[in-house]
C-alpha positions, 0 to 999 in steps of 0.5 A: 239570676244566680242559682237563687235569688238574684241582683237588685241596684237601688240608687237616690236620684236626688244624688245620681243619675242612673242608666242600667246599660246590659244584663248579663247571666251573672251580672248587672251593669249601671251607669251612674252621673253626679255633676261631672263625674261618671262611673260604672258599676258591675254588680255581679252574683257569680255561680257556685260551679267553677266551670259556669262562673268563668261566664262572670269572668268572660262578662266583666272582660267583655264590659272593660273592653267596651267602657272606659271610666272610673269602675267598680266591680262588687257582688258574691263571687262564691270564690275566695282569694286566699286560703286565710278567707275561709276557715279550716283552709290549709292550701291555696286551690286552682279557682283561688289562682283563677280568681286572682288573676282574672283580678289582675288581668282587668286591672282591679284593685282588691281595698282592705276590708275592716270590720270583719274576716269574712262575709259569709257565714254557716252552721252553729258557732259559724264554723263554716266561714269564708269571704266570698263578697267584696268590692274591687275598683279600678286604678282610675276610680283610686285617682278620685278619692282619698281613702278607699276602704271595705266594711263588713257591717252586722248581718240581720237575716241572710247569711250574708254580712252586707258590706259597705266601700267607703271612699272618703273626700272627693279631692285630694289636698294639693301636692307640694312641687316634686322634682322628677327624676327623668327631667335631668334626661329631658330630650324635646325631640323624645320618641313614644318609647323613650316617653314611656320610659320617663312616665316609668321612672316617674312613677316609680319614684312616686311608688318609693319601691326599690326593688324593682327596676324601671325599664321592665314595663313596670309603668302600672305596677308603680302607678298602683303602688304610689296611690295605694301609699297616698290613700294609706297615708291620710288619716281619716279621724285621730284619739285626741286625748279620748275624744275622736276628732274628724276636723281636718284643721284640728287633726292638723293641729294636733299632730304639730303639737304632738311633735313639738312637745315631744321635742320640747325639752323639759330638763334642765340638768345633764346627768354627768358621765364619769367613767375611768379606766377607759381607752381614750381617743387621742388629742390629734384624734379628737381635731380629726374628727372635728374638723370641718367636712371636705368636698369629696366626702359630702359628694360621697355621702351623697352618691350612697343615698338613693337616688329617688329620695328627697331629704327635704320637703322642697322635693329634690331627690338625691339624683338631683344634688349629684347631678348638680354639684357643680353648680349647688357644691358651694352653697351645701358645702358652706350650710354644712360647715355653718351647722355645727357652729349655729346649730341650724340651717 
């Protein structure tokens, strides 16, 4: 298979249950099961031709139409993405383009790579390099891990560098409650439209992109986003005083601790500010902007928040506070107009 050489899959059966399901010209297709979860994996070895390589891309597009379930997708694609994946590269190229949209037509997401630039290397001092190997993963194999990354490990005697996906922990740490925005439109009557219009906003809330607009088929694009920001916010070992810590608990505790010395105060005196000959803001001015906040200019700070945003770790977004003012004005006014006096809410 491939112009030389070819595909070899090699699992532990202590670990998984593996079914080879279809050969194809360019690529292998496994089946593998451990407990309850199922997956697929395309190994693939794309020719160098740009011309018999659109077989591989007709190959994957035929085994996503007739598989469902968490995928993978890895192998040598003789075809960077990007004009920074191969040295001495200056434009981007018609098979680049290709490659990245046939990407984006199955619905593949491209993890970062660490380690390394490239995975392909020739000639003295490699001046000839490029990133041909890499792994791509669907959204739903995204949803079953927490931290999913590329590696480039030490090449030994291929000019090859092998490359390892690490996914992290199997499950992800409980969700706090978070308000939905589409709940101040709840209609127990809705269409399959008007579903799909609230699944939007939903996850474009979760996504926190602004830019974008929901009620423009932007569903998947948000869905993305929003598990790309949960898998890049967790922290797989932190430098705890030069010591590399990967307890969860004590990572945890570290981080708390950081914060809270780093708030602690340590002073006890105040440096003193004389300045003289200086315009001063008048007594009548100095009442005016002391007194206590009124009604409308709370409810006014509140309309130029964004409306997705929750301040707080309750998950109320801003959207839900205008929308209930009536109803929360008196307790917000009355813990604002309390703050400044006691210094806490």
């Amino acid at each position: 298979m491939g112009s030389s050489g070819g595909i070899a899959i090699l699992w532990d059966k202590r670990v998984w249950k593996g079914e080879l399901v279809e050969i194809g010209r360019q690529s292998l297709k496994f089946t593998g099961v451990s407990e309850d979860f199922s997956w697929h994996i395309t190994a693939a070895y794309a020719d160098c031709s740009r011309e018999i390589r659109k077989v591989l891309w007709e190959e994957l597009k035929a085994f996503r139409r007739r598989f469902v379930g968490p995928w993978i997708v890895c192998g040598d694609f003789n075809v960077t993405r990007y004009p920074s994946e191969r040295t001495n590269c200056r434009r981007l190229s018609g098979a680049m383009t290709y490659f990245s949209s046939c990407i984006e037509e199955l619905e593949l997401i491209d993890p970062p790579l660490f380690g390394g630039s490239y995975t392909w290397r020739r000639g003295d001092n490699h001046r000839s390099a490029s990133r041909i190997d890499r792994f791509l993963h669907c959204a739903q194999w995204g949803e079953n891990f927490i931290h999913i990354k590329q590696n480039v490990l030490p090449k030994i005697t291929s000019d090859h560098n092998p490359i390892m996906l690490t996914c992290g922990g199997w499950e992800w740490k409980k969700s706090y409650f978070k308000f939905e925005s589409w709940w101040l439109e709840a209609n127990l009557a809705m269409e399959f439209e008007e579903v799909a219009k609230k699944e939007e906003i939903a996850w474009k809330q979760r996504s926190r992109v602004q830019w974008l607009k929901h009620g423009d088929k932007n569903t998947k694009f948000f869905h993305i986003i929003a598990t790309s920001h949960k898998r890049f916010n967790t922290m797989e070992q932190l430098d705890i005083e030069g010591n590399i810590v990967k307890d969860p608990a004590m990572t945890k505790e570290a981080v708390q601790n950081f914060y809270i010395n780093l708030y602690k105060e340590t002073e006890h005196w105040r440096p003193d500010l004389n300045i003289q000959d200086v315009n001063m803001i008048t007594g009548e001015e100095q009442v005016w902007l002391q007194r206590p906040f009124e009604e409308e200019e709370i409810l006014e700070s509140i309309r130029m928040c964004a409306k997705e945003k929750a301040p707080g770790l309750d998950g109320f977004p801003m959207i839900f506070f205008e929308t209930f003012w009536e109803v929360l004005k008196k307790d917000i006014i009355n813990t604002l107009i309390t703050f400044p006096l006691q210094s806490e809410f």
